[in-house]
C-alpha positions as CSV (number, residue, x, y, z in Angstrom):
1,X,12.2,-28.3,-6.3
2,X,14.1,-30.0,-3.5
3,X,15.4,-28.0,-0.5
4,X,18.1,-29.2,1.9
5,X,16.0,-27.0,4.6
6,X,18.7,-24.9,5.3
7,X,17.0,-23.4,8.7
8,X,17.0,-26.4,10.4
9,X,20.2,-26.4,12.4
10,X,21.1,-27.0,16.1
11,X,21.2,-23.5,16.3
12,X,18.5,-21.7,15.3
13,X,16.2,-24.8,16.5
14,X,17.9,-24.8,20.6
15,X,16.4,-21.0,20.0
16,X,12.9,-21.8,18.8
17,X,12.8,-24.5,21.7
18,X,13.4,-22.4,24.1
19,X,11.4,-19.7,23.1
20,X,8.2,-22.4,22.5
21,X,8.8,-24.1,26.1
22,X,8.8,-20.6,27.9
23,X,5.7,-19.9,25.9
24,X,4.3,-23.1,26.6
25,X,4.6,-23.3,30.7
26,X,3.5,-19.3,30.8
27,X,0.3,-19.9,28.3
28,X,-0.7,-23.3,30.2
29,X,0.1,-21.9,33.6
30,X,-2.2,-19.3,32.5
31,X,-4.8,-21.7,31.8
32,X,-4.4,-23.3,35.1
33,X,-3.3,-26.8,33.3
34,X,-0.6,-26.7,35.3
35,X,0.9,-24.9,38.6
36,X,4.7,-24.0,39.0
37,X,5.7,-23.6,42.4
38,X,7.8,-21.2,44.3
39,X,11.6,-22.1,44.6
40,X,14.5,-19.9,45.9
41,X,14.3,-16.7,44.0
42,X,12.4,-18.4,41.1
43,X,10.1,-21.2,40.2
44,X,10.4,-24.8,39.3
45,X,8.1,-27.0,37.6
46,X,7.9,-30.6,38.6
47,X,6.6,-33.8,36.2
48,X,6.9,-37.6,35.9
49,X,7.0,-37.8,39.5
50,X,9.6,-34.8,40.2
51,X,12.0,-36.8,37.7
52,X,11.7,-33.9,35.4
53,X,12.2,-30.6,36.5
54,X,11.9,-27.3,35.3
55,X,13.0,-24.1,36.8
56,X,12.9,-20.5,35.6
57,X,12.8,-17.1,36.9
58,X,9.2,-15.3,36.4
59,X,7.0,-12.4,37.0
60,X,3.5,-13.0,38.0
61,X,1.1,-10.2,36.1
62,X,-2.7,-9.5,36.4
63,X,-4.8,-12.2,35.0
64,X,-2.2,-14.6,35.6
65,X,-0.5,-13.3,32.9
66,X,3.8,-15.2,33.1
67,X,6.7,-13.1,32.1
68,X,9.5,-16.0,32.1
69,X,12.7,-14.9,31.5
70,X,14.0,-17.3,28.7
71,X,17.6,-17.7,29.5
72,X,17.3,-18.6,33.2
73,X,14.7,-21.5,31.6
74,X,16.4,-24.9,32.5
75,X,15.5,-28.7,32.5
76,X,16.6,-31.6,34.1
77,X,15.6,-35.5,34.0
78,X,17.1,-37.7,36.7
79,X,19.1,-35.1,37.9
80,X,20.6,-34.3,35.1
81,X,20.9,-31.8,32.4
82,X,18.7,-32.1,29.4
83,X,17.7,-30.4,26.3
84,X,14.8,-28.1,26.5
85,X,11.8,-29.9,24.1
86,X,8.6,-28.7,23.4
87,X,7.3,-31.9,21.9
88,X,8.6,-33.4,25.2
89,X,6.9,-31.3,27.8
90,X,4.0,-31.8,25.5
91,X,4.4,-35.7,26.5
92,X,5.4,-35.0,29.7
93,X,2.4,-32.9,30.1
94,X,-0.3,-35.2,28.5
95,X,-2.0,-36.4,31.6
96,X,-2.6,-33.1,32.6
97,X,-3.0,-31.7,28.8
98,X,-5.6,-34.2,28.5
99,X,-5.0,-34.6,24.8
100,X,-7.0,-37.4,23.2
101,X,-4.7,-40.3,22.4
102,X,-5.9,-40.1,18.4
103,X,-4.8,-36.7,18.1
104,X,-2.0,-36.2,20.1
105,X,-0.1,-36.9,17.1
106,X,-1.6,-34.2,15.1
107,X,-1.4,-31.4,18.1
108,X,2.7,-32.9,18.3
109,X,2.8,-32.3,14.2
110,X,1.5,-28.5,15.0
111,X,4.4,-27.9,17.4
112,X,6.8,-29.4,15.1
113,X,5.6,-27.4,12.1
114,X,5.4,-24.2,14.5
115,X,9.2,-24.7,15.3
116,X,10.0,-24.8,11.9
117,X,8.5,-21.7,11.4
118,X,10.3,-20.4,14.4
119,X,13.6,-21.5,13.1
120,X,12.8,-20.1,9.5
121,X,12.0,-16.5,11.4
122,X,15.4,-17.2,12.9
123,X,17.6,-18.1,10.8
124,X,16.0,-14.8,8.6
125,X,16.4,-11.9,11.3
126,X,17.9,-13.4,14.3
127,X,21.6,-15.1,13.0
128,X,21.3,-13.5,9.8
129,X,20.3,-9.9,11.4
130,X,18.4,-9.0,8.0
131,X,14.9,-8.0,9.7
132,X,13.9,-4.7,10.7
133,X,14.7,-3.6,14.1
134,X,11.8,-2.2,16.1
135,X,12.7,1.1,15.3
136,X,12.9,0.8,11.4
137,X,9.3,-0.8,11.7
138,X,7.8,2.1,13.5
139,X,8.4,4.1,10.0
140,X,8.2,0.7,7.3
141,X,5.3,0.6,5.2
142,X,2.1,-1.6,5.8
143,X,3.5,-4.6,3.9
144,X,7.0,-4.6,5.3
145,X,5.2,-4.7,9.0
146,X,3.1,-7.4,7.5
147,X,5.9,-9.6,6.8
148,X,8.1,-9.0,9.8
149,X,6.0,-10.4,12.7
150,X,7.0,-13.5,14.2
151,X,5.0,-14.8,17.3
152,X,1.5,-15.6,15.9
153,X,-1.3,-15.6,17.9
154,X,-0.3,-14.3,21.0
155,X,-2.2,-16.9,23.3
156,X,-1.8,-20.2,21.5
157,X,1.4,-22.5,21.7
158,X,1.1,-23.9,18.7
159,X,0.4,-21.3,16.4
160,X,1.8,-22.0,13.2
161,X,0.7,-25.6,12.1
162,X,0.2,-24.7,8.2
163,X,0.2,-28.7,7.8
164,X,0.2,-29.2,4.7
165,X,2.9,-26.9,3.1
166,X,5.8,-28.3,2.2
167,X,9.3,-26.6,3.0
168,X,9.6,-25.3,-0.6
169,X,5.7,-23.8,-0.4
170,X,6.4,-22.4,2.9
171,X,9.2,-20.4,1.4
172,X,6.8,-19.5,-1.0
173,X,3.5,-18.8,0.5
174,X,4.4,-17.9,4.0
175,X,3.5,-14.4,5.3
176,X,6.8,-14.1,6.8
177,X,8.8,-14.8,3.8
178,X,7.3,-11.9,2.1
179,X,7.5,-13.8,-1.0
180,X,5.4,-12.4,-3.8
181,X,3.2,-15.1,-6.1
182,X,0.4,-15.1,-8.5
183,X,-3.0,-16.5,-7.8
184,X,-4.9,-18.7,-10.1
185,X,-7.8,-18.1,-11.7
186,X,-10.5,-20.5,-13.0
187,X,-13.6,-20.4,-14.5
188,X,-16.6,-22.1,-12.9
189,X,-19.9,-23.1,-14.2
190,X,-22.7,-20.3,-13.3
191,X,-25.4,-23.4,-12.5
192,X,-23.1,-24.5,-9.8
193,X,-21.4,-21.5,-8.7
194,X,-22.9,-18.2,-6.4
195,X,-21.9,-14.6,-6.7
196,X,-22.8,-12.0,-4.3
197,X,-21.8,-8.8,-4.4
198,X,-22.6,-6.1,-1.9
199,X,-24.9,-2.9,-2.1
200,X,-23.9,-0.8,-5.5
201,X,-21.9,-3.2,-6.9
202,X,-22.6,-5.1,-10.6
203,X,-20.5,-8.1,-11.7
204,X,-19.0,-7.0,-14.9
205,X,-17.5,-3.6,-13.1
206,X,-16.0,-5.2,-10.2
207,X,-14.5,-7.9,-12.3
208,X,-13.0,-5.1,-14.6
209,X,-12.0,-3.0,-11.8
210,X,-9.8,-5.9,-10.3
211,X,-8.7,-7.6,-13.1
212,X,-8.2,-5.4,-16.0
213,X,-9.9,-5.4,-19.4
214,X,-6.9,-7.4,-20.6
215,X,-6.9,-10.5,-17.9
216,X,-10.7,-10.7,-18.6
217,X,-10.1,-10.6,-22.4
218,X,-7.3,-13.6,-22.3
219,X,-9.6,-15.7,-20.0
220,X,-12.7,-15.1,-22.3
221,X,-10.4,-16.2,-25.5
222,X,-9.3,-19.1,-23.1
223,X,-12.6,-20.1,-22.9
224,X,-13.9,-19.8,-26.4
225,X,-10.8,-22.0,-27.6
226,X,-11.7,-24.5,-25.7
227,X,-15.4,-24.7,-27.4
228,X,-17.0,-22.7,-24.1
229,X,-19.4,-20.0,-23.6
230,X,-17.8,-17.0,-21.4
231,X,-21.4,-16.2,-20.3
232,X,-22.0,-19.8,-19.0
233,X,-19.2,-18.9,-16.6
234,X,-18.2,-17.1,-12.8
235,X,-14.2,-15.9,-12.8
236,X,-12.9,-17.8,-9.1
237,X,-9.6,-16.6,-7.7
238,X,-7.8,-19.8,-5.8
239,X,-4.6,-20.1,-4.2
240,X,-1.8,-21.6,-6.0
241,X,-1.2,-24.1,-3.4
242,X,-4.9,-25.3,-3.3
243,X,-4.7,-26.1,-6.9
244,X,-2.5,-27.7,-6.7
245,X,-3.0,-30.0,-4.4
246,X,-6.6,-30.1,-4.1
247,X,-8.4,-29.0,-6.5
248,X,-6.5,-30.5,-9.7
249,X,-6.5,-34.2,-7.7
250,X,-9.8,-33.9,-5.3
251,X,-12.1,-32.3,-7.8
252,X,-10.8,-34.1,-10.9
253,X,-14.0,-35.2,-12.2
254,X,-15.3,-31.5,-11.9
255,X,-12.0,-30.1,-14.0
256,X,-12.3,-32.6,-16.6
257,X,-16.3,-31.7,-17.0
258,X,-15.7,-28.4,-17.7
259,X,-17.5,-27.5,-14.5
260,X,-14.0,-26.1,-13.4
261,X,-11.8,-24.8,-16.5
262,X,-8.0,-23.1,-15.3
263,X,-7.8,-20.2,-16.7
264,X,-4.2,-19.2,-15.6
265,X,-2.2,-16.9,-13.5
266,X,-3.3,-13.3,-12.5
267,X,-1.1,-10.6,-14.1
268,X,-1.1,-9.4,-10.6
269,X,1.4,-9.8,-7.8
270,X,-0.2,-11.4,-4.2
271,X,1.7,-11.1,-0.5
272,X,0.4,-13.6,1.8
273,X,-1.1,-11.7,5.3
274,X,-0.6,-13.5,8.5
275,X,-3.9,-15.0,8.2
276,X,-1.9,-17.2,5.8
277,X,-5.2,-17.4,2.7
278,X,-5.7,-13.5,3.0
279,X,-3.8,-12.2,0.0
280,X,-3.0,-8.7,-0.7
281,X,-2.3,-6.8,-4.3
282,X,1.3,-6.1,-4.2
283,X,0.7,-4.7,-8.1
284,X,-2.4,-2.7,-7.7
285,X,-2.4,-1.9,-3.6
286,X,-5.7,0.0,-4.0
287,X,-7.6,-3.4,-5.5
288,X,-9.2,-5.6,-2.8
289,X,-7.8,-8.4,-0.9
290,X,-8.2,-11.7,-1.8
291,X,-9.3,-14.5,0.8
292,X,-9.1,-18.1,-0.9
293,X,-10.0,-21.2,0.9
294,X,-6.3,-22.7,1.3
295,X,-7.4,-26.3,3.3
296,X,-3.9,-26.7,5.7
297,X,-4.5,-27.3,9.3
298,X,-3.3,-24.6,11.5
299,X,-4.2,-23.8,14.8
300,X,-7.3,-26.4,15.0
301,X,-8.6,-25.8,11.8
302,X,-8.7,-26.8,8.4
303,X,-8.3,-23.7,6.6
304,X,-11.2,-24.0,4.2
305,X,-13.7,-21.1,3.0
306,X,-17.6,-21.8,2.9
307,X,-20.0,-21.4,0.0
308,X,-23.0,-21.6,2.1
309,X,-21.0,-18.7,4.4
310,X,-20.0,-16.6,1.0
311,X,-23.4,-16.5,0.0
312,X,-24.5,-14.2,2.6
313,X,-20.7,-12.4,3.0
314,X,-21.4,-8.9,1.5
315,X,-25.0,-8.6,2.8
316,X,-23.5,-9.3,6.9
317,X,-20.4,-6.8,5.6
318,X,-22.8,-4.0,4.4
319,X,-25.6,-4.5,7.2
320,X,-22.2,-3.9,9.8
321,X,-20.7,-1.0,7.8
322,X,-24.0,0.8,7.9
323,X,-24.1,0.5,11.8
324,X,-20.8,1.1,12.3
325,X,-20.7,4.1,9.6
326,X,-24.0,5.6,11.4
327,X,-22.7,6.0,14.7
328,X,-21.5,8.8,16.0
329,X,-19.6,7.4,19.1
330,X,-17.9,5.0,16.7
331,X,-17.2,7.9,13.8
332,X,-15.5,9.9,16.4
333,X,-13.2,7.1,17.7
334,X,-12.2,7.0,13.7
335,X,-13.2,3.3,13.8
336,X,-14.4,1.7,10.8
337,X,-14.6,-1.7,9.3
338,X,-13.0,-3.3,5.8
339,X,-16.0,-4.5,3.7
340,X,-15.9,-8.1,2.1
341,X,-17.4,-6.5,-0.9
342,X,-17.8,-10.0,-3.1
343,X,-17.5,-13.6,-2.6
344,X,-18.0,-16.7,-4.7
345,X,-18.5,-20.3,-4.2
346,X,-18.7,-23.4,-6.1
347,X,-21.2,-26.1,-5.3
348,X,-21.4,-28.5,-7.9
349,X,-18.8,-31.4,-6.4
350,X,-19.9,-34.3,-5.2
351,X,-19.4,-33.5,-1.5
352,X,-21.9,-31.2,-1.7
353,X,-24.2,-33.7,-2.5
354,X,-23.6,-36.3,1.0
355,X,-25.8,-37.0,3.3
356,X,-23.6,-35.4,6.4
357,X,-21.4,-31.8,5.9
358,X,-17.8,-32.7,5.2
359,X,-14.6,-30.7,4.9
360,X,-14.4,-31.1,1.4
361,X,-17.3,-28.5,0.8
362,X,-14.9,-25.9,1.9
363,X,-12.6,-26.0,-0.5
364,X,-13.3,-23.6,-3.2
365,X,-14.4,-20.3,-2.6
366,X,-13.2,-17.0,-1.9
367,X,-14.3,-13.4,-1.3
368,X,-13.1,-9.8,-2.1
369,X,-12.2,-7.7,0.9
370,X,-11.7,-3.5,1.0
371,X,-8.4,-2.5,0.7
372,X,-7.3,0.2,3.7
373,X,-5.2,2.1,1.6
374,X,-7.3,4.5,-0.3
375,X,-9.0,5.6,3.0
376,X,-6.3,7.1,4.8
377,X,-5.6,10.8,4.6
378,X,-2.9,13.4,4.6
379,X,0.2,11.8,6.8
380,X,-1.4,8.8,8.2
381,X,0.1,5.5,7.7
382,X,-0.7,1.6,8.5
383,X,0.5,-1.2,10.5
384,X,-1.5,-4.5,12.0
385,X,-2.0,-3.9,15.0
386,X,0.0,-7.0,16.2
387,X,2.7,-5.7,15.6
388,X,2.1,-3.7,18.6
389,X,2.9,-7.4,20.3
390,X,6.0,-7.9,18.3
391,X,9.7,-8.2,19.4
392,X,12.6,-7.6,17.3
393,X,15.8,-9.8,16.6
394,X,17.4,-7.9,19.4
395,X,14.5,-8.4,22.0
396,X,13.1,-4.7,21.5
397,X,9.4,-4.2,21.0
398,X,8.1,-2.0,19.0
399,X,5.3,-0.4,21.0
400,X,8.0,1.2,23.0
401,X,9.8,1.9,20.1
402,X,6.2,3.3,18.5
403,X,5.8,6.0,22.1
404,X,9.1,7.0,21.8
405,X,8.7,8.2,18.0
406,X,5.8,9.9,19.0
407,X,7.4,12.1,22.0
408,X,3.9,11.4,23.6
409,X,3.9,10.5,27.4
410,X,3.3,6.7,27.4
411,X,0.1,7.2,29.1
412,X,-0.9,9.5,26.3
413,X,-0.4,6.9,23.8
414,X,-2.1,4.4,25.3
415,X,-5.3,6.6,26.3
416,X,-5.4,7.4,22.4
417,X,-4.7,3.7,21.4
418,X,-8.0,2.6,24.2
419,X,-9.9,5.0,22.8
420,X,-9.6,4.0,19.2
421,X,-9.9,0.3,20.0
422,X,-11.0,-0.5,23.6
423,X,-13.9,2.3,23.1
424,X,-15.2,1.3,19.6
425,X,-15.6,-3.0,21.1
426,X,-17.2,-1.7,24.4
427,X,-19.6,0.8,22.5
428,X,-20.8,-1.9,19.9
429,X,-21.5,-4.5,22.7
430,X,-23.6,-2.7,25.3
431,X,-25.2,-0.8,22.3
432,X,-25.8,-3.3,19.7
433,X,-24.8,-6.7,21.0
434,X,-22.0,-6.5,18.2
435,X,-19.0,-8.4,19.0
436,X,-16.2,-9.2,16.4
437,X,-13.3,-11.0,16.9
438,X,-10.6,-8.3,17.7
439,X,-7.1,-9.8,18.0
440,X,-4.2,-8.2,16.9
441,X,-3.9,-10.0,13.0
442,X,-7.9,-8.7,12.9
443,X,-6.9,-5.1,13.2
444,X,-5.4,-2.4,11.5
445,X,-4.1,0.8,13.0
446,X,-4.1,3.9,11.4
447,X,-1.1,6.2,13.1
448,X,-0.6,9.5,12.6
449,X,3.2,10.9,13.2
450,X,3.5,7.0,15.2
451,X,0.3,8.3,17.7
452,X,-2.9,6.3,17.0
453,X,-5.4,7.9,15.2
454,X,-7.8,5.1,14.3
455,X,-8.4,1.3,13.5
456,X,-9.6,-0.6,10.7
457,X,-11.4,-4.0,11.7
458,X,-11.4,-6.4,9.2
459,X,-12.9,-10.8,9.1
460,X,-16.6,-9.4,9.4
461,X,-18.3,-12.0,7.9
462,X,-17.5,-15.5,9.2
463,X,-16.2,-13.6,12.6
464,X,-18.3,-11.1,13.7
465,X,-21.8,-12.4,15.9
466,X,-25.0,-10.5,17.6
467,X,-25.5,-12.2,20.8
468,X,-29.3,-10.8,21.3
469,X,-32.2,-11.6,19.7
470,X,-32.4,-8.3,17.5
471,X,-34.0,-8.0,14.6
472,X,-31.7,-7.3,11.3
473,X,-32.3,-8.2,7.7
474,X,-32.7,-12.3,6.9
475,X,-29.4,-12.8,5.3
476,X,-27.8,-11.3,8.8
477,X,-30.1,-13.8,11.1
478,X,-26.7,-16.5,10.6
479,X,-25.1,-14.7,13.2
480,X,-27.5,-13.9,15.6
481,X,-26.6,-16.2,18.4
482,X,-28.2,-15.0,21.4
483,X,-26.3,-15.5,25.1
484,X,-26.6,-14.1,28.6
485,X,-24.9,-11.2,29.7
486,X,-22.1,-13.3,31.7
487,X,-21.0,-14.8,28.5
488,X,-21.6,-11.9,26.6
489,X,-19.1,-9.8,28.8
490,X,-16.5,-12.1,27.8
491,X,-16.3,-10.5,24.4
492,X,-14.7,-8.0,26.2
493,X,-13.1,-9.7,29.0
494,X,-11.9,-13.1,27.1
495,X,-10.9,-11.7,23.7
496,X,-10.2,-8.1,24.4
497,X,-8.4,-8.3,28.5
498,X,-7.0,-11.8,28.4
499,X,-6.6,-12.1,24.4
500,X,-4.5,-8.9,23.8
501,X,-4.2,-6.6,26.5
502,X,-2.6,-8.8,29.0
503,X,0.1,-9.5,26.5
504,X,0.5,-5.8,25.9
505,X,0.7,-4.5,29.6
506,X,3.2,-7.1,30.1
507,X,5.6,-6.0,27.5
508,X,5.0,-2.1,28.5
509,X,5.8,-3.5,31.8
510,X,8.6,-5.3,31.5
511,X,9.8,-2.5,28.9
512,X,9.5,-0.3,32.3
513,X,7.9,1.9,29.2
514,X,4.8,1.9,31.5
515,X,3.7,-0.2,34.8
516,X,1.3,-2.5,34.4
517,X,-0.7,-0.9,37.4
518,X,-1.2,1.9,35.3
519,X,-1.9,0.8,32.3
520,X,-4.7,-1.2,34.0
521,X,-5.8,2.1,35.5
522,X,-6.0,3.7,32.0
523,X,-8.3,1.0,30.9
524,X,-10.3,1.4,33.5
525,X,-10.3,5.0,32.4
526,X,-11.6,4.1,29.2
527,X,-14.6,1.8,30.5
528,X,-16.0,4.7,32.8
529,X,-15.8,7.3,30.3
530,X,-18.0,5.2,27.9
531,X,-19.7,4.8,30.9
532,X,-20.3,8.6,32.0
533,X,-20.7,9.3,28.0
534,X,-23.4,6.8,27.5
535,X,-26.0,6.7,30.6
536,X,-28.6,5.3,28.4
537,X,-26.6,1.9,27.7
538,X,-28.0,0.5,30.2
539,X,-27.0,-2.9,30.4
540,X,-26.3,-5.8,33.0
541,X,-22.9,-6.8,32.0
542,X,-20.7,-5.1,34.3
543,X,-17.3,-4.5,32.8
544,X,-16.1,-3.3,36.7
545,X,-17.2,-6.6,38.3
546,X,-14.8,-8.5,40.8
547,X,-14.0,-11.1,38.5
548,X,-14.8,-13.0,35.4
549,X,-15.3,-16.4,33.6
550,X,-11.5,-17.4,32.4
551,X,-12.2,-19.2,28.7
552,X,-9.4,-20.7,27.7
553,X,-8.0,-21.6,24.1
554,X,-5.2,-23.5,24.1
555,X,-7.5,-26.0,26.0
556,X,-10.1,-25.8,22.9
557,X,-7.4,-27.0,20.4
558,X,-5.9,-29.7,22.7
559,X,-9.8,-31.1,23.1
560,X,-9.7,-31.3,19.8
561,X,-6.5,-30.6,17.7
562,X,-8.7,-31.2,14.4
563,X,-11.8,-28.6,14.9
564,X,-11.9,-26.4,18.1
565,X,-15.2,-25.4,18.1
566,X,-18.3,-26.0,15.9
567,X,-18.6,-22.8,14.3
568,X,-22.2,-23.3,14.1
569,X,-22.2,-23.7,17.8
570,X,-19.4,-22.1,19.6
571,X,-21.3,-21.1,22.8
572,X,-21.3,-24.9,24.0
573,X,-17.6,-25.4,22.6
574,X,-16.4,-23.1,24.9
575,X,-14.0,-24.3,28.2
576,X,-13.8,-22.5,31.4
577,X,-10.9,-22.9,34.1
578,X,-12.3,-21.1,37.1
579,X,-12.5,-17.2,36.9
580,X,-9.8,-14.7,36.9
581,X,-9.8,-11.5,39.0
582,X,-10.8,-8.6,37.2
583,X,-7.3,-5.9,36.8
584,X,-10.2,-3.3,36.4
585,X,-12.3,-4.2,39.2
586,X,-14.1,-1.3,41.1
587,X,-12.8,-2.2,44.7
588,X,-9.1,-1.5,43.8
589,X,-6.5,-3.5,45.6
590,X,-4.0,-6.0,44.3
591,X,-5.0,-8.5,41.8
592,X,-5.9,-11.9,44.1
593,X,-5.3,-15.4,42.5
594,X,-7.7,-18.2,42.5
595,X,-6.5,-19.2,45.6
596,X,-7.1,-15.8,47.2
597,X,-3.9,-15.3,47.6
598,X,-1.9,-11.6,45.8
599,X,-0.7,-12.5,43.0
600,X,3.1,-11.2,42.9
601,X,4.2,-9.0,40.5
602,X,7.4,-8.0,41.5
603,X,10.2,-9.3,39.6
604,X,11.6,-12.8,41.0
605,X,15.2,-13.6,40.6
């Protein structure tokens, strides 16, 4: 199918630009790639020398976090007028980006394909006005929410890569097109193939629990017409795209030995999450998620799935949901994890069989994930919880829109919402050495008449790591990685403060739904009431201290716009910029810059 790629216009593009520079200059100011310097009543950016020239009005937040007012966002070369580009200031910016000269071309491809996105989203909601307003999303179901969100990961710049996906597929197969497809299914030879399933589960149940005695019958029949023994043989869901495209051309040898047979479609209807290869039953909403390997590159990764990783999947799940489940801090917090329940993965290419790992091996697999749904009780309802970062067509977030529908006090809300996700990450880290990877896309929230009455954490096996050297079962010992307590208080302070909170405040804030001052207070809050409720955590990471290490992401992916980190190594991947003072500190007083000067956060301009 050709499309003439009708979002691509002047229009809907000069918005995406726009929005992506702002981004860009806040998230690298952040970062401290780059400095913007006072000017009048606002700011002013100066590159090439002072040829090119930025200026914008700003607010300076804790942790360095940039509010830049879009519209007052100009730029000038020479002296003159020009466009706003975010491929441009990429250039512009490379000697201080520090891009390798082999990949800035891929890292430039990212921000191209995360425009396009941008000015799909727009041309859907913004000209169009057919998305949800923030008020219709505080009361749309899960899905609906799902499909509505627009910025990504809230830290990154370029966010939505999916390279690989051509316009038609994106259409397709993007979560925000809230397109429903079909996954295929194949059949792959049990000698080169590993199931695991978790505790109480048996293979022929759970495969007739999520595909019907039907599906199974056809793909048994398909089988035995083709001369094969159904009992020789694993059932592996894989994404329609990496059939395609991979795994009809790149493991064409294995397909045409039978190793591999295509079995078909499901009779099942899949929405794409944000995490792009999660995949939820749109027919059957109580069946389990489905996470394929799906090998685009998005956000410094190929998107593949491991074997070796899926062998051990349910085992890390079950070990986690046992701690979690048996805890009575955590239980009372309502805060509970999404079991990968199965997973599956085929071995028997030959890239499993060189001399060096290779990309390649991570490209068919996939694993079976809880669904929420038949957990929640009486009124309560669902949204990802990054939609608590989300804006609407009209500039109107709906976390403001979300305390208003629950008449609460905004310091209510956010007390509740702290306590049923700050809480549950503190608890598991001084008590356990548990960290998980708790951005907004990684949760679930669980609200109750639009008040928060509990979260969902989901990605537990390839995400989740214990940073002491505790004993656990042998199939959990793949993500013990042990690390001091200055590193491992940056589970909290990188991923939890910097990665979504400092977004948040700064919407509340600028909202004037709550000042960021107090919203900093009421975390605060939250860490000394663990605190007072646990005296015999005693641990040396201090939550409280002055300041902390500032990690920084968006100079991972621009060190390396192919592979971040090495996942089998991500301590040493990790880049530091300096520290950042802490907004919960114990002596009080104004957030201080690097410099030790206050950081301003009254509103310039």
């Amino acid at each position: 199918m050709i499309t003439n790629a009708e979002h691509l216009t002047p229009k809907t593009m000069e918005a995406a630009q726009r929005h992506l520079t702002a981004k860009a200059i806040a998230e690298f100011s952040h970062e401290r790639l780059m400095a913007p310097e006072r000017d009048g009543d606002g700011w002013r950016l100066e590159l090439d020398g002072g040829r090119v020239r930025y200026r914008f009005r700003a607010e300076r937040l804790a942790l360095e976090h940039w509010l830049i007012d879009e519209p007052s966002l100009d730029r000038t070369v020479a002296g003159a007028p020009a466009p706003l580009d975010a491929q441009q200031l990429v250039l512009e910016l490379q000697p201080l980006l520090d891009i390798p000269d082999d990949l800035v071309g891929t890292y430039l491809e990212e921000i191209a394909s995360t425009l396009a996105a941008a000015a799909y989203k727009r041309d859907a909601y913004h000209l169009n006005g057919g998305g949800p307003t923030a008020g219709e999303l505080v009361d749309a179901d899960f899905q609906t929410i799902e499909s509505s969100m627009t910025e990504g990961h809230p830290g990154f710049v370029a966010n939505n890569g999916r390279i690989g996906f051509a316009v038609d597929e994106y259409a397709a197969y993007a979560p925000e097109a809230g397109e429903p497809f079909r996954l295929v299914w194949l059949a792959a030879r049990r000698e080169h193939t590993h199931l695991a399933l978790g505790q109480g589960l048996a293979e022929a149940s759970f495969v007739a629990g999520e595909l019907g005695a039907r599906q199974v019958q056809r793909f048994r029949d398909r089988l035995t017409g083709l001369g094969l023994d159904p009992a020789e043989y694993h059932w592996l869901p894989v994404h329609p795209w990496q059939w395609r495209h991979r795994i009809a051309i790149t493991f064409a040898p294995d397909v045409a030995r039978r190793d591999l047979v295509f079995l078909g479609e499901s009779d099942d209807d899949y929405l794409a999450q944000q995490s792009i290869r999660t995949l939820f039953n749109r027919t059957h909403p109580d069946r389990h998620y489905v996470k394929t390997a799906l090998a685009v590159q998005n956000m410094g990764f190929l998107r593949g799935l491991s074997p070796a990783y899926m062998r051990v999947t349910p085992a890390i799940n079950d070990w986690v949901a046992d701690l979690v489940g048996a805890d009575q801090t955590l239980g009372e917090a309502r805060f509970r994890v999404l079991r990968e329940r199965a997973s599956i993965g085929y071995t028997g290419d030959a890239y499993h069989r060189t001399a060096r790992p290779n990309a390649h091996r991570k490209m068919i697999a996939a694993l079976w994930r809880e669904s929420p749904l038949p957990l929640l009780r009486g009124r309560e309802r669902l949204s990802t919880m990054a939609a608590l970062l989300h804006r609407d067509p009209a500039g109107a977030s709906v976390i403001t829109a979300l305390i208003r529908s629950s008449g609460l006090p905004a310091e209510t809300w956010i007390r509740d919402y702290l306590h049923g996700y700050l809480r549950p990450l503190v608890h598991c880290l001084l008590a356990y050495d548990l960290a998980f990877m708790p951005h907004g896309e990684n949760l679930i929230l669980v609200l109750d008449d639009h008040r928060p009455a509990g979260v969902f954490m989901k990605d537990i096996g390839e995400e989740i790591a214990v940073l002491a050297d505790r004993a656990v079962p042998e199939p959990v010992r793949r993500v013990v990685h042990p690390v001091d307590d200055r590193e491992k208080a940056l589970v909290i302070f990188t991923d939890v403060f910097d990665g979504v909170l400092r977004h948040l405040a700064g919407i509340l804030h600028a909202d004037r739904t709550l000042p960021e001052s107090t919203f900093w207070r009421l975390v605060a809050e939250c860490v000394d009431r663990h605190a007072a409720d646990h005296p015999e955590l005693d641990s040396a990471i201090d939550l409280r201290a002055a300041r902390f290490d500032h990690s920084c992401l968006n100079r991972l992916q621009l060190r390396n716009t192919l592979q971040m980190v090495d996942l089998t190594n991500q301590s040493e991947s990790l880049i530091y910029a300096g520290t950042l003072a802490n907004p919960i500190a114990r002596s009080g007083g104004p957030a201080v810059a690097e410099s030790g000067t206050p950081l301003d956060s009254a509103l310039v301009g």
